[in-house]
C-alpha positions as CSV (number, residue, x, y, z in Angstrom):
1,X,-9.1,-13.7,21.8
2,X,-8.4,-10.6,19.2
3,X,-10.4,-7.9,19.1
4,X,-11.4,-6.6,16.1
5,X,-11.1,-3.4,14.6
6,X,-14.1,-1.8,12.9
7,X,-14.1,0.2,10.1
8,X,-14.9,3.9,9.9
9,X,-17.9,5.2,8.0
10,X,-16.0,7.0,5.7
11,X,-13.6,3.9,4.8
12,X,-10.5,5.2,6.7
13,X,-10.0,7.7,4.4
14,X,-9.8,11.1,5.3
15,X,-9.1,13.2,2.6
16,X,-12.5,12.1,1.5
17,X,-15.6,13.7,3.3
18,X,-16.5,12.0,6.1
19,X,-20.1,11.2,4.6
20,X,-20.6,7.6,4.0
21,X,-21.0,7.0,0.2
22,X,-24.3,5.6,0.8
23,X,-25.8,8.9,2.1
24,X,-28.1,10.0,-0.5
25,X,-30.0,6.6,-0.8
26,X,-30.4,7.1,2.8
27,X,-31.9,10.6,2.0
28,X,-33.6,9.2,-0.5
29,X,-35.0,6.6,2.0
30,X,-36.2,9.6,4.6
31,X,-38.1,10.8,1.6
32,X,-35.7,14.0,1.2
33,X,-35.5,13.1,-2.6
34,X,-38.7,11.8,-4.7
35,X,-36.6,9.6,-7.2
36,X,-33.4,7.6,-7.9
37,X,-32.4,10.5,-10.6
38,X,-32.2,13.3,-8.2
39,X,-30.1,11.0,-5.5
40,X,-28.1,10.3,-8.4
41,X,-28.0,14.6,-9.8
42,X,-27.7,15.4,-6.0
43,X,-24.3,12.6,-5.9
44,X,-22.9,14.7,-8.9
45,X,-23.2,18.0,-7.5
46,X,-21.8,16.9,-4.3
47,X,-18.8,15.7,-6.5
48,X,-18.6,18.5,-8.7
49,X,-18.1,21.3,-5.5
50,X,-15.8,18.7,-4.5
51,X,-13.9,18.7,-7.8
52,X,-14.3,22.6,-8.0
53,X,-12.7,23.2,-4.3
54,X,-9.9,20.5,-5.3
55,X,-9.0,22.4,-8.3
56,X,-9.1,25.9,-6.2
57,X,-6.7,25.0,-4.2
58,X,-4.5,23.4,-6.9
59,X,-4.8,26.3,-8.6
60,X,-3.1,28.7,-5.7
61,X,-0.5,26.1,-4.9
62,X,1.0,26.7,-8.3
63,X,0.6,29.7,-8.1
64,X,2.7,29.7,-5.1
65,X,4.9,27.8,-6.1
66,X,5.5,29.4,-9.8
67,X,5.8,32.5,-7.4
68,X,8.6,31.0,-5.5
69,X,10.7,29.8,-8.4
70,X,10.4,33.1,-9.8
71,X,11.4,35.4,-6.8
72,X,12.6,33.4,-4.0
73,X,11.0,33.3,-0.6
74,X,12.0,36.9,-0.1
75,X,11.8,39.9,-2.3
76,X,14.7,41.4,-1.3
77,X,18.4,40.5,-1.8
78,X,20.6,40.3,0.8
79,X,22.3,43.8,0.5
80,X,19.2,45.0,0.9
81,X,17.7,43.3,4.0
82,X,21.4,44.3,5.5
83,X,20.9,47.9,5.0
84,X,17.3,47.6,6.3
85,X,18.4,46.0,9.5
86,X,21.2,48.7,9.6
87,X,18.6,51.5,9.2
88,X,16.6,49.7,12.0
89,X,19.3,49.0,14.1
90,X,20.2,52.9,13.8
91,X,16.9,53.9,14.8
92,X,17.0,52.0,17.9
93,X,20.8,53.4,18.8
94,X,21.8,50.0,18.5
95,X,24.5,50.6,15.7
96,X,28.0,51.4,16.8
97,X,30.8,52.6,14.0
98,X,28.3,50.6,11.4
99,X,28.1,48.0,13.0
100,X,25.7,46.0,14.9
């Protein structure tokens, strides 16, 4: 005999919150909302933050990315990340006839 595999609250997916979708009529049920329009204002506000952090985070990863095209990973070029671990190579007597 197979066992069978139940399904997660939250449908298996978990880029979604991990609230069932049914929550507020639950709520609603406990007597936390007085009518089937504020479960329904309360749903929409739950999905707008959602929407709203979503877009946040878009936001910074093109950002990041627009950042990257323009300058690289690094800010420096390489002639000048050689000289810098030159000068700290120097400092720590660790550079012999300029060389490391």
């Amino acid at each position: 005999m197979t066992k069978q595999k139940s399904n997660p609250p939250h449908g298996g997916n978990m880029l979604r919150s991990s609230t069932p979708k049914h929550w507020p009529w639950r709520e609603k049920k406990m007597g936390n909302y007085g009518t089937d329009s504020e479960v329904i204002r309360e749903a929409l506000r739950e999905k707008q933050l959602r929407r709203n952090e979503i877009n946040a985070l878009r936001a910074k990863l093109i950002a990041a990315e627009l950042s990257i095209e323009q300058s690289g990973w690094v800010k420096e070029s390489p002639q000048e990340m050689l000289e810098s671990f030159k000068e700290k190579a120097r400092q720590d007597d660790k550079l012999v006839n300029g060389r490391l």
